[in-house]
SEKE-702179 format. One record per atom (N, C-alpha, C): residue in one letter; x, y, z. Coordinates in steps of 0.02 Angstrom, whole numbers, plus 50000, padded with zeros to 5 digits. Layout:
N
aXYZ;...
This chain:
139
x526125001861237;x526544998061283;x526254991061295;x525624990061321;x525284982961302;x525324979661241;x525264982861196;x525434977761132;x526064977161131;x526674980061164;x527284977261157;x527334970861208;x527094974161276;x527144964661308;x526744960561290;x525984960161271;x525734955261224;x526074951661179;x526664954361138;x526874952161084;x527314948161085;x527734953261143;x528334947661175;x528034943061228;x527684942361262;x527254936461285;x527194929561259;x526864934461177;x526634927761146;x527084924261101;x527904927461090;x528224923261058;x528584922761093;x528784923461147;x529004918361192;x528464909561230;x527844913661220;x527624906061235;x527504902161175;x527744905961123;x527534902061041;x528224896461036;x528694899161075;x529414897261073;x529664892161108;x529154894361150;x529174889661242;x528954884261224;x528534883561175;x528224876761156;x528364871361137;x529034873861075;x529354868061023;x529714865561079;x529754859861046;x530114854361093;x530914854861074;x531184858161030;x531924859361022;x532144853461007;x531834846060979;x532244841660955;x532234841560898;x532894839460851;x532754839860760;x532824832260766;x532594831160704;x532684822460677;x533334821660690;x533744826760667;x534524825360702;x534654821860765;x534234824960797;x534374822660866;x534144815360874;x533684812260871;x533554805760870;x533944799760865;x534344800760827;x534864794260853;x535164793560918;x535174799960961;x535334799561020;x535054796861074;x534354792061037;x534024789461072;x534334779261079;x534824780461045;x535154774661029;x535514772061095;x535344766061139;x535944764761196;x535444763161245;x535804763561308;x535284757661382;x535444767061404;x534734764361445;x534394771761472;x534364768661536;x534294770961572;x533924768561648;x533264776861675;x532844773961687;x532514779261737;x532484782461800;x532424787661796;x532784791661855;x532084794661900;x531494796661865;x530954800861909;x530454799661848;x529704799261865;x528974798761856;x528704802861892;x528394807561846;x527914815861885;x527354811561843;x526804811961873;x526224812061884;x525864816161877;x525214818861812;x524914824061807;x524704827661871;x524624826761929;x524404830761998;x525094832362020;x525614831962002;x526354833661998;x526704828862065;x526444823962096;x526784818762139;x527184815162097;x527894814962109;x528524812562080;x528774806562117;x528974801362102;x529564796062090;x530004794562078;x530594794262120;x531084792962115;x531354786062105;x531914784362061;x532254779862046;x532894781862050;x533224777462125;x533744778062132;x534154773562129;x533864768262109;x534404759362084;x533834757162038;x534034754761987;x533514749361948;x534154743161943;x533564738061939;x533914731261901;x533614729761843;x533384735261810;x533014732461741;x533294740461713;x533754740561650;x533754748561612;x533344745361537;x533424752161505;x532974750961443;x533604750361386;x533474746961330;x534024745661260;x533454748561203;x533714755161187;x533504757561127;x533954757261068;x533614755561018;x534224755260950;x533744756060904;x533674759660867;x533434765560793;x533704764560745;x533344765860688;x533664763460608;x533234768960587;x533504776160569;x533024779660556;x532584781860593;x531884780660604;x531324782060616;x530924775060652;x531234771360637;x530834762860651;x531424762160703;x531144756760756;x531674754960798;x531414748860854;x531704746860910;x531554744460958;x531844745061012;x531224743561095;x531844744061160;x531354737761185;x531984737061218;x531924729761257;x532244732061329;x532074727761364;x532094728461446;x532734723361470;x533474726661454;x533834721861496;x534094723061577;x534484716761587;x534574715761653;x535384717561673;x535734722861686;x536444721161706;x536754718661738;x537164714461718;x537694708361777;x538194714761792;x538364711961852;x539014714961902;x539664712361843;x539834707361810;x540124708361733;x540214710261684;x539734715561669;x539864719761623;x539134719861577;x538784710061563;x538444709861505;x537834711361549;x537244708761504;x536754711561485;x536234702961509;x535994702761533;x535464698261548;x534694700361501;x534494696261459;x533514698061405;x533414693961396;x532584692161381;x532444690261360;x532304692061270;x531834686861222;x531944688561168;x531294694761132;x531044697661200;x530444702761172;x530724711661187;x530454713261122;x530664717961115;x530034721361095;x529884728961111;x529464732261087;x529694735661026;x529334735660968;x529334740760909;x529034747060897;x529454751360870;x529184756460858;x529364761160828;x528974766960788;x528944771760734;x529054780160757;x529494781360743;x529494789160767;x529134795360709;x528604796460739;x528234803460685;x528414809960712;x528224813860677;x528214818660683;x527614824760697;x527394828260736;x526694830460728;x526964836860747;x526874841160702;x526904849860714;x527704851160718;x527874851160780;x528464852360804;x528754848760822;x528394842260870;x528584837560917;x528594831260877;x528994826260913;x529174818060888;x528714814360943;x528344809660917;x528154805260956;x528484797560928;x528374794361001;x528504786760979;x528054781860992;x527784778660937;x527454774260939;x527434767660936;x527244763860980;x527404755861005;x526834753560977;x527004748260968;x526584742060949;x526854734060957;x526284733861004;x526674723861018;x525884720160993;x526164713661003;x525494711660986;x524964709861041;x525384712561091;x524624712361170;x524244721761149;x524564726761136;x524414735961135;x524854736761078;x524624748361099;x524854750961071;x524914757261088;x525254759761099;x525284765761141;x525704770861109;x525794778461122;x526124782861082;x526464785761163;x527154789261153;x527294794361194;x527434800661156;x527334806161200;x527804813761153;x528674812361195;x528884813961138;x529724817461163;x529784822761171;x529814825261246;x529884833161257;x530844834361281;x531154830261302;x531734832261297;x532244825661264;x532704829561236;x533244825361197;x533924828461201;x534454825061240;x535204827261223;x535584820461232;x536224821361248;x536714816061253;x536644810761296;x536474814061357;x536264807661420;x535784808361458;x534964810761458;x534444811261476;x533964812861399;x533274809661422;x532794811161393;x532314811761429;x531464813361420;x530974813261433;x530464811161382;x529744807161407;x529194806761362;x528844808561415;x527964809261385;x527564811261411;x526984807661388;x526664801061424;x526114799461385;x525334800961369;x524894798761341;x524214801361338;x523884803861404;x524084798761470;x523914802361528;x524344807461556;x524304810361536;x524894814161570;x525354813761623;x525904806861614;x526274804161642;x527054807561621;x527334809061673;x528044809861617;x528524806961639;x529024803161596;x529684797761616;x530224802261609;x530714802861651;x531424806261658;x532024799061637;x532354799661601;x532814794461586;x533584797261580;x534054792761606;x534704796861604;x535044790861566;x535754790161533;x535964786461501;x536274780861561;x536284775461541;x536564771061592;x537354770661585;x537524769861644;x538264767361648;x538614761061673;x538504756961658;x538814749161681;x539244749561722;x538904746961773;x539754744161842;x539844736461806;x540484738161797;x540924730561789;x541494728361835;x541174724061868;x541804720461941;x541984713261904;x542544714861910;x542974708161884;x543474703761932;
């Protein structure tokens, strides 16, 4: 009877692990994100309940960049011309993304991926909650 819950134990936490995103999924990283909550390895969380800055991700494959724009009450998009670059790998199961500007360089993991939220998690054990943005346009 112990080696049956041992077993099922351990492939459920073998299971629990993968991050459930395929390369498929990655283009869904394409579009303005805004951030919603920051947990903190001691688990103290942050909320974001208005930004005036969302994120512009756009992917070609595996290579890509996000840049930090600004939304007008018009519809567009207020930036400057810097953009961070970066490489999506693969390690085991999980996708990381890796930046490089010419001040750093930093990696995150991708632990969640669907249509209109994501998550990363960086070396400190920081984790970003992101939901897809939606533009107010007053005309």
């Amino acid at each position: 009877m112990m080696k049956k819950i041992f077993l099922i134990g351990f492939i459920g936490l073998f299971f629990g692990c993968t991050s459930g995103i395929s390369e498929q999924d990655l283009n869904k990283l394409d579009g303005y994100w805004e951030i919603t909550e920051v947990t903190l390895p001691d688990g103290q969380k942050k909320e974001y309940k208005l930004n005036t800055t969302v994120d512009y991700i756009s992917t070609d494959g595996k290579k890509g960049f996000r840049k930090k724009m600004q939304p007008r009450l018009d519809g567009t998009y207020e930036t400057s011309d810097d953009a961070e670059a970066f490489v999506i790998t693969k390690n085991d199961e999980d996708f990381s993304i890796n930046y490089k500007t010419e001040l750093s360089e930093w990696s995150e993991k991708l632990v969640d991926l669907d249509d209109v939220t994501f998550s990363v998690v960086n070396k400190e054990g920081i984790r970003y909650d992101y939901k897809r943005f939606e533009p107010i346009s007053i005309n």
